[in-house]
N, C-alpha and C positions, 0 to 999 in steps of 0.2 A: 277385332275389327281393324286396327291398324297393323299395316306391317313394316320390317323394319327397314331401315333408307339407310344406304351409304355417308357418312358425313361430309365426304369430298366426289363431288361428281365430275367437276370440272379439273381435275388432276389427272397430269398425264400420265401414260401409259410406262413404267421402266422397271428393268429386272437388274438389282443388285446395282441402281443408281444410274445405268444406263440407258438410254433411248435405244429403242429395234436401226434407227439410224447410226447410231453410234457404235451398233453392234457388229451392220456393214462392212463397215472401216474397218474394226480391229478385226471382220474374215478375211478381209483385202489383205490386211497387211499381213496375216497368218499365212493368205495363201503363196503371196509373195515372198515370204520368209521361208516359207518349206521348197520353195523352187532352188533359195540360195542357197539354207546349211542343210545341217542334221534335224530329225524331226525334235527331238530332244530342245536344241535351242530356238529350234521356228517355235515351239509351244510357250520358248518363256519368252519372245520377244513380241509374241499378242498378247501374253498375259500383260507384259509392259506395258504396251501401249495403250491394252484396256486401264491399267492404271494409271495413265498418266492421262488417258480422256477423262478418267472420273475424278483426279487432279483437276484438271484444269476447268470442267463442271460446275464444283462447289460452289454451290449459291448463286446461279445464272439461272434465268430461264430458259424452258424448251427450245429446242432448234437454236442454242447459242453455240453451238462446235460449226453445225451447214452454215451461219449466218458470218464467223468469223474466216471459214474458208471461203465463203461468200465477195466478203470483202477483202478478202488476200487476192483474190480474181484467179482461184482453182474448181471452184465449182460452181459453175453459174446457177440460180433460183432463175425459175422459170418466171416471167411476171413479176420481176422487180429487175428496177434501175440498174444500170454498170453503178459501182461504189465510186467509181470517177468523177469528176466533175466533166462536164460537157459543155462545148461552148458551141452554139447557134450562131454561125456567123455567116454571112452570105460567099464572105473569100477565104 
């Protein structure tokens, strides 16, 4: 009669500790790497990077790499504020 439920429904989506966002980035920078060297070092220099995003990951939530590029003012979120302060002044 009962069937059986996932324990975590609300947990997101990541393969080998990365977000499909996160996995973007280290194609980007694979793809950019294979333009520069050898196919050889462009493969270990996304491997790098995939390891140092899942470095710097650890123990953050979702969307915390887009939110920190976010606030470095490299990749703008659609629908939130500049990280800046803004000042409303008439002059």
């Amino acid at each position: 009669m009962w069937t059986a439920c996932p324990k975590h429904l609300d947990e997101p989506v990541t393969i080998l500790g990365l977000e499909p966002e996160d996995y973007g980035l280290v194609m980007l920078s694979l793809i950019v790497a294979s333009l520069m060297m050898h196919a050889l070092l462009a493969f270990g220099c996304g491997a790098g990077v995939a390891w140092l995003f899942w470095w710097m990951k650890r123990g953050r939530p979702p969307g915390a790499l887009i939110h920190a590029l976010h606030r470095w003012e490299l990749v703008p979120i659609r629908g939130v504020l500049r990280p800046r302060r803004q000042r409303y002044a008439p002059w």
